[in-house]
N, C-alpha and C positions, 0 to 999 in steps of 0.2 A: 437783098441778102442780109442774115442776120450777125451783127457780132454786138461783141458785149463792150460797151463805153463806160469806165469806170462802176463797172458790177450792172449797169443797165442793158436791158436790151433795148438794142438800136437797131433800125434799121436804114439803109446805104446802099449806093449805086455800086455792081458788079465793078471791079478795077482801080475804087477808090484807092487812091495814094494817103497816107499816113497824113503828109503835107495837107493835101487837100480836104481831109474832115479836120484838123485845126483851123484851116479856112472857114469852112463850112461853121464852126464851132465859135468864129469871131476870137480864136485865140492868138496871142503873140509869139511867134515861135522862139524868139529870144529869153519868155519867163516861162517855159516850163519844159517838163522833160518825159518822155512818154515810154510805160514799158509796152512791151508785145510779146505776149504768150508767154509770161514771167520776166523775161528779158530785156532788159534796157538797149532801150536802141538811139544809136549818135544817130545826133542831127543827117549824117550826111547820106545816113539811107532812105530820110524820111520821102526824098520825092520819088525814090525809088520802088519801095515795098508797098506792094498793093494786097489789100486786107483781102482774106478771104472768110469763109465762111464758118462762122462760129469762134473766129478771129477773139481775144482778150484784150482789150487796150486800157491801161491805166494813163491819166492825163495828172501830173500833178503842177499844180501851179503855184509860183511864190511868191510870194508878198514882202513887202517890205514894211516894216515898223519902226519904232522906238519907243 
């Protein structure tokens, strides 16, 4: 199935959970924050909402400096 990963097209297992292409992604779910289809979505629906097709997801992730 196709959606789009920060402006990419990606392609993904039918049912995939939010949660789980961070996984897939090696990212840390405590440094970033992810919208879907415009929309910012809390942590707590991530293992819930399963992408569907033609799906938007932005990942952004933050760094620390000085």
């Amino acid at each position: 199935m196709r959606v789009y990963v920060n402006g990419k097209e990606t392609e993904v297992a039918e049912q995939l959970t939010v949660a789980a292409l961070l996984a897939e992604k090696g990212l840390n779910p405590d440094t970033v924050v992810v919208e879907h289809n415009l929309v910012i979505l809390p942590k707590e629906k991530w293992s819930r909402l399963a992408l569907a097709a033609e799906d938007q997801v932005e990942i952004v992730t933050f760094m620390g400096g000085g």
